[in-house]
Structures are given as structure tokens and as C-alpha cells.
C-alpha positions in Angstrom: 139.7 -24.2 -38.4 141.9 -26.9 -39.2 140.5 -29.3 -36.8 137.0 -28.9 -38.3 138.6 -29.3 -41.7 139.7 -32.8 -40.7 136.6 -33.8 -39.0 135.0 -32.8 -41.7 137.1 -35.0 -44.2 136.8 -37.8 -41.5 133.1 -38.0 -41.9 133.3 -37.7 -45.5 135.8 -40.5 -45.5 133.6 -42.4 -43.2 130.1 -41.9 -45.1 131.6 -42.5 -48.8 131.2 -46.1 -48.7 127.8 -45.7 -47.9 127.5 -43.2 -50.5 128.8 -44.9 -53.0 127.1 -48.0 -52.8 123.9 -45.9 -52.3 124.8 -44.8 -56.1 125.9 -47.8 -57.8 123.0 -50.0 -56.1 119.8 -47.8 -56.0 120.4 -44.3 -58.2 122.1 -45.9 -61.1 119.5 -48.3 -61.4 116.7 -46.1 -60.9 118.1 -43.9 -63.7 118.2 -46.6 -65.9 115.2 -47.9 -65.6 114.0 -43.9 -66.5 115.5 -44.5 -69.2 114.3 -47.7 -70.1 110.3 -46.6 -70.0 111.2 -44.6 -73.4 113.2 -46.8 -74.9 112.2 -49.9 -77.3 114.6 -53.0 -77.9 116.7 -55.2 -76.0 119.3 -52.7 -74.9 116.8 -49.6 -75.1 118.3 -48.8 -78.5 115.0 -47.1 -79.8 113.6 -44.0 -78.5 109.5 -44.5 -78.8 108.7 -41.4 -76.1 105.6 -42.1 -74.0 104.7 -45.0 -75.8 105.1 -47.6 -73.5 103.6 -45.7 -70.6 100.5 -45.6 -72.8 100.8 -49.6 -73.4 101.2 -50.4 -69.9 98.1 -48.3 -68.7 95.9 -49.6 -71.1 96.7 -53.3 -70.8 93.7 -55.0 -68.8 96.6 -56.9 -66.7 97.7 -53.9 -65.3 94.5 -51.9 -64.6 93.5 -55.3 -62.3 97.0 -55.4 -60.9 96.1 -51.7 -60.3 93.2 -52.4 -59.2 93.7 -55.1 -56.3 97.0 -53.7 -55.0 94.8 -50.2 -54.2 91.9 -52.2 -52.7 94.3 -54.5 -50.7 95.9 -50.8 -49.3 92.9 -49.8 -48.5 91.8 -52.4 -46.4 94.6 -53.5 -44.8 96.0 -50.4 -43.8 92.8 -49.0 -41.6 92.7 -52.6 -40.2 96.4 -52.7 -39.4 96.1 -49.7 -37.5 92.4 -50.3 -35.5 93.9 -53.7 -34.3 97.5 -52.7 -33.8 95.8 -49.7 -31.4 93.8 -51.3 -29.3 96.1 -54.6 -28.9 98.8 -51.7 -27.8 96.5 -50.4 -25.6 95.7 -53.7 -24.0 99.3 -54.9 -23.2 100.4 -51.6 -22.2 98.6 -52.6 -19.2 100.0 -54.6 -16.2 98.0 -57.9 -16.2 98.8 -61.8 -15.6 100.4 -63.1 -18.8 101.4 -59.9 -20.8 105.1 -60.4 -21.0 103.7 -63.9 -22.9 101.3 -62.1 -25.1 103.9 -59.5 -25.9 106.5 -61.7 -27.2 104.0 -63.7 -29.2 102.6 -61.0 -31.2 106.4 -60.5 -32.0 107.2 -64.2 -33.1 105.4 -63.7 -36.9 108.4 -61.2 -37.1 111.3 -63.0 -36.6 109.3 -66.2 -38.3 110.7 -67.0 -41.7 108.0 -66.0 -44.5 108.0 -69.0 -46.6 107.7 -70.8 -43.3 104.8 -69.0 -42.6 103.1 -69.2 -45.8 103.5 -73.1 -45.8 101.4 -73.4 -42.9 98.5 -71.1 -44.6 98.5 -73.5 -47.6 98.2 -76.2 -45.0 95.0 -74.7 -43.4 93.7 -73.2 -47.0 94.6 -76.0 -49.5 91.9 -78.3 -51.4 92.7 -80.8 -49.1 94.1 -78.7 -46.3 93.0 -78.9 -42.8 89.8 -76.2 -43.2 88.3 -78.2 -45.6 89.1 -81.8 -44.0 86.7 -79.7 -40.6 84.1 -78.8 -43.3 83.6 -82.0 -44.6 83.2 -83.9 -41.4 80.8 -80.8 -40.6 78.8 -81.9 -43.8 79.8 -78.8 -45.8 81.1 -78.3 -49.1 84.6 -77.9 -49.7 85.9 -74.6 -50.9 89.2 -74.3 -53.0 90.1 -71.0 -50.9 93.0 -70.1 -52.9 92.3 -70.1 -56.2 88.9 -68.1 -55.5 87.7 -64.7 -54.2 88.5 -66.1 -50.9 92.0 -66.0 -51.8 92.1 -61.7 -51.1 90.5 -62.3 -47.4 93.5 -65.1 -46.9 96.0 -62.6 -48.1 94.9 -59.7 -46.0 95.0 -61.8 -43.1 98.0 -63.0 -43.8 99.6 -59.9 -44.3 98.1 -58.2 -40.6 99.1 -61.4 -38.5 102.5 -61.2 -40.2 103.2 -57.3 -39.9 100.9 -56.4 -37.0 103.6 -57.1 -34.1 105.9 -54.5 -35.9 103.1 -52.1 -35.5 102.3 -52.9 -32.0 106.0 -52.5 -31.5 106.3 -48.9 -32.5 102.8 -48.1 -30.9 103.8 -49.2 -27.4 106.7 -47.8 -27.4 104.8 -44.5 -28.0 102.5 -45.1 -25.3 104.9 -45.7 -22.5 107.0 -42.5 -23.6 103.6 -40.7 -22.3 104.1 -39.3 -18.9 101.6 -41.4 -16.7 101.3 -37.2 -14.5 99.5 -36.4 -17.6 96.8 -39.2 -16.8 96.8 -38.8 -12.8 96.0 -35.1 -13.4 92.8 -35.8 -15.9 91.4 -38.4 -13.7 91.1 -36.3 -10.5 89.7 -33.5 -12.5 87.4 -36.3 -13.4 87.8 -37.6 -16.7 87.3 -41.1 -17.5 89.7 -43.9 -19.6 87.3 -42.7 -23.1 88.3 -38.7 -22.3 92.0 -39.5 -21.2 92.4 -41.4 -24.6 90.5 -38.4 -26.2 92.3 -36.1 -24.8 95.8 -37.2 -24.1 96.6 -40.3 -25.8 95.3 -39.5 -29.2 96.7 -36.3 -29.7 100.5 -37.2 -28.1 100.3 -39.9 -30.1 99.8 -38.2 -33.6 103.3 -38.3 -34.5 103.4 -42.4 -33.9 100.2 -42.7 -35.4 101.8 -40.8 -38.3 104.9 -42.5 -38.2 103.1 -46.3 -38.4 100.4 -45.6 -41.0 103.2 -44.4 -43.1 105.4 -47.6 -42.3 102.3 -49.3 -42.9 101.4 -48.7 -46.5 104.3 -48.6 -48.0 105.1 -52.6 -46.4 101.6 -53.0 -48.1 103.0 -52.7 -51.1 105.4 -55.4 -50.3 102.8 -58.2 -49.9 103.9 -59.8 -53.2 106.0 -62.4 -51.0 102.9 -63.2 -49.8 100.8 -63.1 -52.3 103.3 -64.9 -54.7 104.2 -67.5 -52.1 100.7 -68.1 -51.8 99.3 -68.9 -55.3 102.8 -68.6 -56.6 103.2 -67.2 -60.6 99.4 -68.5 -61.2 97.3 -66.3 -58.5 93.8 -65.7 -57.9 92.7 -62.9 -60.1 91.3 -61.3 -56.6 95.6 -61.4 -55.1 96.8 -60.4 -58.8 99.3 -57.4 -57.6 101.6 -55.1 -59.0 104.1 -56.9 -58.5 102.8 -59.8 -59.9 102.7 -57.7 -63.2 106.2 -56.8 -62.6 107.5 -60.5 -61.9 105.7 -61.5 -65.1 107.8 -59.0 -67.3 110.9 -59.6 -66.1 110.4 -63.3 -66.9 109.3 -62.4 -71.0 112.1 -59.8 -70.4 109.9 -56.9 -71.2 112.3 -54.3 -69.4 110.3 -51.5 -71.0 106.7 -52.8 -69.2 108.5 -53.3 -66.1 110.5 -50.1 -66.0 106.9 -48.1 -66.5 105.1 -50.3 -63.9 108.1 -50.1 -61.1 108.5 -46.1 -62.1 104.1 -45.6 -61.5 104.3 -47.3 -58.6 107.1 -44.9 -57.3 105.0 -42.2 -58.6 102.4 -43.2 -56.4 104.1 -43.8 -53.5 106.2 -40.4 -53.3 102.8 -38.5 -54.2 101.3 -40.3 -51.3 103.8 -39.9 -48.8 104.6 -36.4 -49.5 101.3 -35.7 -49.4 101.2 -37.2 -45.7 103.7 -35.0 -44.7 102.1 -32.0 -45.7 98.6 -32.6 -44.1 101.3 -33.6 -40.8 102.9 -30.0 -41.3 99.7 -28.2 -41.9 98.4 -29.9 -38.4 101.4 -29.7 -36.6 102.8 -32.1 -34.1 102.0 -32.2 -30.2 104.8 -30.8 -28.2 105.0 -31.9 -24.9 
């Protein structure tokens, strides 16, 4: 009894640290800023209720923030996951050149964003190399990132830059699929659209569950992109949440940005726990 007294005091002692800066870093903070979306005054020194919350959803700049950041999730996210499927599919084949094809849908992971983004202001710019083709070409030159074009740019940004991660987790799925599973189906006769039917898609729900999560909540993470893009001056088409945000904490409206950051958390847990209860009500494959 005293042994597991002491181990249990050991991992305590061990786990504290993390604990601790867990608190100070991400619950004091968060607890605060609860605080701060009823408060008025540098310093939250006024107590105004649910007034800010009704500022905040009323102001035009956050129902388009609003607006775009739900679209650009809904877009992306199905994308994401259609191409991040069937590229995983392809390379989880044996052919000549996959070990190269592999590693560079990897590279835009371990590729430095800003580095990234540079080269998209190179190809999109007013005088980038797109519009240098297009004029040679005899047509007119388009300032694709201060127009609508600017949301396509992002969302393509933001799958070339985040798709590898997904292929990542997808493949590793695949080859944990017992290849006796697929040996059996084939000589009872079922072909490669049955076996991914049948076999594939259903073993794979928990993956499939596990990346579309991963998946929208990096979504709402595209700011670097969309920031780096256009930077503090974007599009109204890439005009985020976090945009918003950013813009708040530079007039130092703590109140506004408190309400935004706390919505968007709203959001997300709503989401995400909703996701886990449609996973629980279907229940996972067990092998």
C-alpha cells in the first residue's frame, strides 16, 4: 500500500509542472477573458452584463468575419478530406516513384509558412508571375488578391499546406488494415469499388473521424494564411475571425475580443462534441 502511495506521489510530482503551466498559461487566461466579455473599461472595472455580446453580434464586421470563416469551413473541410482519401489511397499502393511522391506531399509541412505564402504572392501579385502569362496570352490582368479571387487563393492555400498531414494519418490507417481482410473479399468475388465499400470505409471510420475532426478545427487556424496573404488590409471575401480578433487587440478593445475568441470556442466545443456523439451513437468498427 505504501508502494502505490509513492508511485502515486511520483506521478503527481512528475505531472505538476505540466499542470501548472497548463493553469497559469491556458485556464487563467481563459477565465479572464470570461470575465472580460461583461466587463467595460480598461481593466474591466465596469460590469455592463451581456452588453458587449450584443455589440459584437450585431457589428456588420463580425457577421462577415462570421460569415467567411463558416463558408471557408465548409469548403475546405469536404475538400480536404475527398483529396486527402484518394491521394492515400493512391500511394498506399506499390508503384515506381511513390516513396518520392510521399515525401513531397510532406514537404508543405515542414515548409516554413511565411516562406510559403511569399511564393503565393509571387504567383498572385499585380505584377506576379500569373498575370506576366496572362498578358503575353493577351488577357487582362487580374489583381487576385485584393478580389473575390482572393477566397479560392486561400482555400488552396490552406489544402496544399495541410493536406500531407491528412494523408499522413490516412495512410497510416490504411496499412493498419489487415491485407487477409482484402484476399478473402476478392475470391468471394468482390471487386476494388466493394472492398473499399465494404472494408475500407467502414474500418476506417475511426480515422475518417479522427482527420475531419483535426481538420476543422486547423481550419479555423487559416488566419496565418489569410493574414500573411493580404496582411491587416484583406479581401472582404478572406476577412476571418480572426482578422476581427487581430483588429481589436490592436484598438485594445479586450471586451470585443474576449466575446469574439469566447463565440468562437462556443462554436467549436458545440461542434466537436456534437461529433462525438453522432461517433458514439454509430459506434466504431472493431476488428
Amino acid at each position: 500500500m505504501k508502494l502505490k502511495n509513492r508511485d502515486t506521489l511520483t506521478g503527481i510530482g512528475y505531472a505538476s509542472p505540466f499542470f501548472f503551466g497548463f493553469i497559469v498559461f491556458f485556464i487563467a487566461p481563459f477565465i479572464v477573458s470570461v470575465v472580460y466579455t461583461f466587463t467595460f473599461g480598461t481593466g474591466g472595472t465596469h460590469f455592463v452584463g451581456f452588453d458587449n455580446y450584443i455589440s459584437v453580434m450585431s457589428s456588420n464586421a463580425f457577421k462577415l468575419a462570421a460569415f467567411n470563416t463558416m463558408r471557408f469551413i465548409a469548403i475546405c473541410v469536404p475538400l480536404i478530406m475527398a483529396i486527402s482519401l484518394v491521394l492515400a489511397l493512391l500511394l498506399k499502393g506499390s508503384f515506381g516513384g511513390s516513396s518520392f511522391f510521399r515525401s513531397a506531399f510532406i514537404f508543405p509541412l515542414v515548409v516554413p509558412i511565411a516562406s510559403t505564402v511569399m511564393v503565393f504572392q509571387i504567383i498572385f501579385a499585380e505584377t506576379g508571375i500569373l498575370n506576366t502569362i496572362y498578358t503575353k496570352i493577351g488577357f487582362p490582368v487580374h489583381n487576385w488578391l485584393q478580389s473575390d479571387y482572393a477566397f479560392g487563393v486561400l482555400v488552396f492555400l490552406y489544402i496544399w499546406k495541410n493536406c500531407g498531414y491528412n494523408i499522413v494519418l490516412l495512410l497510416a490507417g490504411l496499412n493498419a488494415i489487415p491485407h487477409d481482410f482484402y484476399e478473402a473479399a476478392q475470391l468471394e468475388g468482390a471487386n476494388r469499388w466493394q472492398c473499399l465499400r465494404y472494408i475500407t470505409v467502414p474500418i476506417m471510420a475511426p480515422t475518417f473521424f479522427f482527420v475531419f475532426v483535426v481538420s476543422i478545427i486547423n481550419s479555423f487556424k487559416s488566419f496565418r494564411e489569410a493574414f500573411l496573404l493580404s496582411s491587416n488590409r484583406p479581401h472582404k471575401s478572406i476577412y476571418m475571425l480572426q482578422h476581427f480578433m487581430n483588429n481589436n487587440f490592436t484598438n485594445f478593445n479586450y471586451q470585443r475580443l474576449s466575446v469574439a475568441a469566447f463565440l468562437v470556442f462556443i462554436v467549436i466545443f458545440i461542434l466537436v462534441l456534437i461529433l462525438f456523439s453522432l461517433r458514439k451513437k454509430a459506434g466504431d468498427v472493431q476488428l
